[in-house]
C-alpha positions in Angstrom: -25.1 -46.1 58.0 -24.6 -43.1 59.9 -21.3 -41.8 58.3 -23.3 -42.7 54.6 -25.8 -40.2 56.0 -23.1 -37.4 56.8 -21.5 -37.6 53.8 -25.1 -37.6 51.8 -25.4 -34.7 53.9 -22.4 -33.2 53.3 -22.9 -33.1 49.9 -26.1 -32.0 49.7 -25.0 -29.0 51.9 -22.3 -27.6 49.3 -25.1 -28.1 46.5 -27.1 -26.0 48.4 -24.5 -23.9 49.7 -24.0 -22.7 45.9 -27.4 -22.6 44.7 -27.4 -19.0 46.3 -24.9 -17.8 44.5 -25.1 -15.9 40.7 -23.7 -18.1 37.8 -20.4 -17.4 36.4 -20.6 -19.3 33.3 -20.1 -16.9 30.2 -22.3 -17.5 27.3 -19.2 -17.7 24.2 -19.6 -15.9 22.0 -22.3 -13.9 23.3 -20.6 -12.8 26.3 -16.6 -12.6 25.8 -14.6 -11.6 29.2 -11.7 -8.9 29.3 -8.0 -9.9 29.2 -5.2 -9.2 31.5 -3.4 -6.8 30.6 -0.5 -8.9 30.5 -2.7 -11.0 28.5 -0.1 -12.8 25.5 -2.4 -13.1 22.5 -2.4 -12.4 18.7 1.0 -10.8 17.5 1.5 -7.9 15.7 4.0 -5.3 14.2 4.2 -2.1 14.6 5.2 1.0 12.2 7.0 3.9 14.1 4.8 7.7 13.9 6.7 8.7 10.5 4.8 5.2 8.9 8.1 3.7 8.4 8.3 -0.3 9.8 9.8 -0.8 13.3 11.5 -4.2 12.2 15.1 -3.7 11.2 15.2 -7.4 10.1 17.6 -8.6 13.0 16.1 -11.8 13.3 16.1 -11.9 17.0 12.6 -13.1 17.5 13.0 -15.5 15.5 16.3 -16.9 17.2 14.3 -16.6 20.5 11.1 -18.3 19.5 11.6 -21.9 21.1 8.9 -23.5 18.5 10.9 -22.2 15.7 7.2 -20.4 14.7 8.6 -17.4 13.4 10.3 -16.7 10.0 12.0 -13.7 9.1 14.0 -13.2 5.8 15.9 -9.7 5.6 16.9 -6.7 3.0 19.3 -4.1 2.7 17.2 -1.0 2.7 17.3 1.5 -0.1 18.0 4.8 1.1 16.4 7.0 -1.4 13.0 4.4 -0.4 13.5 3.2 3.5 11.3 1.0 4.7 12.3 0.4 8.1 14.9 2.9 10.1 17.8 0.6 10.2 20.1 -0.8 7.3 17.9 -3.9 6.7 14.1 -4.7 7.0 12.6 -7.6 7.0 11.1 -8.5 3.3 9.4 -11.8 4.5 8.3 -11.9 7.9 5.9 -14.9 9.1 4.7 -16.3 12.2 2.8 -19.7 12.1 0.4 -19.4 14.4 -0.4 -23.7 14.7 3.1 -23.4 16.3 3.1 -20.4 17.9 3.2 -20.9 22.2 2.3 -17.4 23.3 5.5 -17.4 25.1 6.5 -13.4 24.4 9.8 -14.2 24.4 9.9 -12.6 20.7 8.2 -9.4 22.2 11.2 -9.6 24.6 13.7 -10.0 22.3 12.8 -7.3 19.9 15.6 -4.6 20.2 13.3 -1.5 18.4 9.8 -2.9 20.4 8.3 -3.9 16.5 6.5 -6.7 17.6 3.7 -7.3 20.4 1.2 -9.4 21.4 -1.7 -8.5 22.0 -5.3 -8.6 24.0 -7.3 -11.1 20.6 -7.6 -14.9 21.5 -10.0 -15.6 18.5 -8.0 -17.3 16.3 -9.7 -20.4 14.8 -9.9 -20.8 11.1 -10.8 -23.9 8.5 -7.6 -24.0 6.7 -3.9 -24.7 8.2 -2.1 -22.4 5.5 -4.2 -19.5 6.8 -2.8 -20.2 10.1 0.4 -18.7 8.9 0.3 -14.7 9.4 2.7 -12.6 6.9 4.1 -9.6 7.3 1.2 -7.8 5.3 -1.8 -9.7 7.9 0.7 -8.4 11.5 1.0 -5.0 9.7 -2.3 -4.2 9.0 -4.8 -6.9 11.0 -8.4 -5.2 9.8 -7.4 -5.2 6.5 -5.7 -8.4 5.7 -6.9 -11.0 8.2 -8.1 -14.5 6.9 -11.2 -14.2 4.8 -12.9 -17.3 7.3 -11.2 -16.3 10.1 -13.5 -15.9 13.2 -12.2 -12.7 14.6 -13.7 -10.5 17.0 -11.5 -7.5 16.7 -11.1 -7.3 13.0 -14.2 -7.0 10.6 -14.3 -6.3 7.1 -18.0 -5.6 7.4 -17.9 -2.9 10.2 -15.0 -1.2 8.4 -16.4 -0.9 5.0 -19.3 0.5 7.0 -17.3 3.2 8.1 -17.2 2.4 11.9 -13.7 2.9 13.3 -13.0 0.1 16.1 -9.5 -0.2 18.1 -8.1 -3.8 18.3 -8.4 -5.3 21.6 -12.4 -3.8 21.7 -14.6 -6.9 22.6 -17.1 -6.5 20.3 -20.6 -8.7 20.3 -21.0 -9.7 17.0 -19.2 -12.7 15.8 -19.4 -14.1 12.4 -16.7 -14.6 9.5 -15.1 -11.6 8.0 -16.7 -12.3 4.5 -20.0 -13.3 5.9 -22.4 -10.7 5.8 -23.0 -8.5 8.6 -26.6 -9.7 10.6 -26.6 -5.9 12.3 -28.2 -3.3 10.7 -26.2 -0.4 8.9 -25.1 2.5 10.9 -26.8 5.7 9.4 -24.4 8.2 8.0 -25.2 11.8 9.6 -26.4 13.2 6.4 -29.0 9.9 6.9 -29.5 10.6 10.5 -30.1 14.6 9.8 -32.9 13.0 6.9 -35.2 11.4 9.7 -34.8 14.1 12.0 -38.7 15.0 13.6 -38.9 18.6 12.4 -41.1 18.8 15.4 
């Protein structure tokens, strides 16, 4: 009886011992948390400053990926129209994101640094083909993401607004990219100068 008591007691003293404490549950997807910065999320490719691609088509990722997610298919490159700095570039380039581990070992093999993962974890989506990410959706994420695609760093509705917003932000609104957008519009300044108080 009296070690049923201690251990009633024991227990009752880490209940109590935590009530004083401030919760730490995050309210998804109200609340997101900050990555790492090692953090291995959503891939994408990379152009170099003079807008050409980075990918030269070797094929290395995809030799190193280990769950055989990623798909590259390669070109000679046209020299009066280069798309990529080496002889080749990659004319198909896909990543199946169902398979996809996170891994990085594609980021490590990369000899011209073309391909990185980044800081965006939302991923979820209604359809398995949309899963698959070309070369046209790791190029140019904002504008060619999923159409259903939950995505916090990638919205249709905020660019088409006008409001410029860097991949890897955390942003607080979360709805699908063709849904419309439950915030109010951002007033142009020409707007904003309109309901100026001449006072």
């Amino acid at each position: 009886m009296l070690n049923d008591t201690k251990a009633l007691a024991k227990g009752f003293w880490t209940t109590f011992k935590h009530i004083v404490r401030p919760p730490i549950t995050v309210r998804y997807p109200d609340e997101k948390r900050t990555t790492a910065a090692k953090f291995r999320g959503r891939h994408r490719l990379y152009r170099d400053e003079d807008g050409l691609e980075r990918c030269i088509g070797c094929e290395l990722c995809a030799a190193a990926c280990p769950s055989q997610a990623i798909l590259v298919r390669a070109e000679e490159n046209d020299p009066s129209r280069p798309v990529s700095p080496g002889e080749r570039f990659a004319s198909v380039y896909e990543i199946n994101m169902i398979r996809c581990i996170f891994c990085g070992f594609c980021e490590e093999a990369c000899p011209v640094d073309a391909i990185k993962l980044g800081p965006e974890y939302e991923l979820s989506d209604f359809k398995r083909p949309d899963f698959v990410y070309t070369k046209e959706m790791l190029l140019d994420p904002e504008k060619n993401a999923p159409p259903t695609q939950f995505h916090a760093d990638v919205e249709r509705s905020t660019d088409e607004r006008g409001v410029h917003t860097a991949l890897g932000t955390v942003y607080r609104s979360h709805h699908p990219i063709g849904a419309p957008d439950p915030r109010p519009p951002v007033p142009t300044e020409a707007q904003a100068g309109d309901n100026e108080d001449p006072a």
